[in-house]
C-alpha positions in Angstrom: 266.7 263.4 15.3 263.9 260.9 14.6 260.5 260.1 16.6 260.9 260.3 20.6 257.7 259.5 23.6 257.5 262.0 25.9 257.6 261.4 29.8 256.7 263.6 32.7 257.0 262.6 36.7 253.9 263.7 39.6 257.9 264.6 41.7 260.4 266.9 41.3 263.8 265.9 39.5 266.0 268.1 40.6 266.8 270.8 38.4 263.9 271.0 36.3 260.7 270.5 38.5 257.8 268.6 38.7 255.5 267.7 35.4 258.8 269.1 33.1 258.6 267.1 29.9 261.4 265.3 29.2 262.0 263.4 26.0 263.1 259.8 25.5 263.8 257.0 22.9 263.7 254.0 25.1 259.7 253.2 24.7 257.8 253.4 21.3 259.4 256.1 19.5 255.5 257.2 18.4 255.1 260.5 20.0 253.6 258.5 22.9 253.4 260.5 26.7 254.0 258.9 29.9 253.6 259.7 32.8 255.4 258.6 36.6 253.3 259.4 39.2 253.6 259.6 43.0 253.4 255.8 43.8 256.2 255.6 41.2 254.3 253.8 38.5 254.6 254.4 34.8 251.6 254.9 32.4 250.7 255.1 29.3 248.7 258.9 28.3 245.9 257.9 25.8 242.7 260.1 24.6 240.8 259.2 21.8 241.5 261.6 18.5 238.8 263.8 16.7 239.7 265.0 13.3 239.0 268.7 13.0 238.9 270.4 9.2 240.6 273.6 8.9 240.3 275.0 5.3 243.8 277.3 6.1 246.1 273.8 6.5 248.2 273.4 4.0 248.5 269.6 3.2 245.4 267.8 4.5 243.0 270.9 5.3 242.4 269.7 9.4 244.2 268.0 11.6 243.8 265.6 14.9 243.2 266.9 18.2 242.8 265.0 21.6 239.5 264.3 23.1 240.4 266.1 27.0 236.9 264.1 28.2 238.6 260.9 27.2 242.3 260.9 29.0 243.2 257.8 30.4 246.0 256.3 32.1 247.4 252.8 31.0 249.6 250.8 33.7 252.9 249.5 32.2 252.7 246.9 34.7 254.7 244.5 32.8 257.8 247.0 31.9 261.1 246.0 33.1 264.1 247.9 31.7 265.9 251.2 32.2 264.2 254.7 30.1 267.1 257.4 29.5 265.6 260.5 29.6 266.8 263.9 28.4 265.9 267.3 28.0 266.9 270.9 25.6 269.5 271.1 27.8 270.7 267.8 26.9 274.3 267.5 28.0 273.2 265.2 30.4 271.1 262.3 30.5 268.6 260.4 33.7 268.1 257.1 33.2 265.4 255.8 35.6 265.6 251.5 35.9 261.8 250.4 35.8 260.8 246.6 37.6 257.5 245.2 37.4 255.9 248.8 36.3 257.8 250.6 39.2 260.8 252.7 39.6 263.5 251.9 41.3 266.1 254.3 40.9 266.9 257.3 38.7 270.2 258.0 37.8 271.9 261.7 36.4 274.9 261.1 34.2 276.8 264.2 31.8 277.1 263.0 28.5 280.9 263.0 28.0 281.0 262.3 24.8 279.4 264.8 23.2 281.4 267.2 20.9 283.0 270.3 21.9 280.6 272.1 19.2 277.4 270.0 20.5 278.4 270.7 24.1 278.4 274.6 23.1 275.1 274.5 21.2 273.3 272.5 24.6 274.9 275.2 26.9 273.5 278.2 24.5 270.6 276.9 24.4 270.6 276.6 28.5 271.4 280.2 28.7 268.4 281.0 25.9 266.4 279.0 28.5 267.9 281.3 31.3 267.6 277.8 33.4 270.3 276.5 35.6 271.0 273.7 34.1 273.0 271.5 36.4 275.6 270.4 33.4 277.3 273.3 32.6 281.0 273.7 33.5 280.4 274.9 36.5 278.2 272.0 38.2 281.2 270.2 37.1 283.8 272.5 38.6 281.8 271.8 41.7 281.6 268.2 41.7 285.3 267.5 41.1 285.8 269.9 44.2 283.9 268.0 46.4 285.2 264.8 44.7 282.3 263.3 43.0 282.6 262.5 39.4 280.6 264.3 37.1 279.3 261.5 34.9 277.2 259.8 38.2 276.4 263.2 40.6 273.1 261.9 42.5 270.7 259.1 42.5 267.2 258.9 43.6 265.6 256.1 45.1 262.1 256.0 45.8 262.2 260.0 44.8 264.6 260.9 47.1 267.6 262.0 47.3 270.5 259.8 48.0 
């Protein structure tokens, strides 16, 4: 498992919404949000901490809260590079390619190689969810019908569609 940042997008990806949190390893790896917004431009989410004591904690009696008054939104202006993102339901994988602080495309891919045993557990916890997650067997089914392959089933450019 390990650290992940979290990121969100201001538009839909489709099959999970707008604002859904998605987790990823391809920034900082410091519990660090980000956020896409409309223009498709990537941010960093700061707020300056307060340290609150709480007699009931167990190991350092408080803990660290965020400041709401003090969000702010850091441009990554200067990121070029590709973020794989993934979610609970994490037989698949997005991978949005960033240039100059701006999207350029986002890409869906199943993760193939997962085991038979990991693929079970991410489609259990889909059903907990009750989600339709768009890489269970049956999105599959439906994209070798129509004769896409399952590992690249859409791309969006620019947010939409293509």
């Amino acid at each position: 498992m390990g650290l992940f940042d979290t990121i969100r997008f201001e538009f839909e990806i489709p099959g999970r919404g707008i604002l859904h949190e998605w987790q990823t390893k391809s920034l900082e790896c410091a519990l660090d949000e980000y956020l896409v917004t409309h223009d498709f431009r990537i941010y960093k989410e700061e707020w300056d901490m307060e340290w609150v004591e709480d007699e009931t904690r167990f190991l350092f009696k408080g803990y660290s809260r965020k400041i709401p008054e003090s969000y702010r939104l850091t441009p990554l202006t200067d990121f070029h590079g590709d973020i794989i993102f993934y979610d609970d339901c994490s037989s698949c994988e997005y991978i949005a390619r960033f240039s100059y602080g701006k999207m350029d495309i986002i890409t869906f891919k199943t993760r193939e190689w997962l085991s038979d045993e990991e693929k079970f557990l991410h489609k259990c916890a889909a059903i907990r969810e009750q989600n339709s997650c768009p890489r269970g067997e049956k999105w599959q089914e439906r994209c070798r019908e129509a004769g896409v392959p399952p590992n690249v089933v859409y791309q969006i450019k620019q947010g939409k569609q293509v």
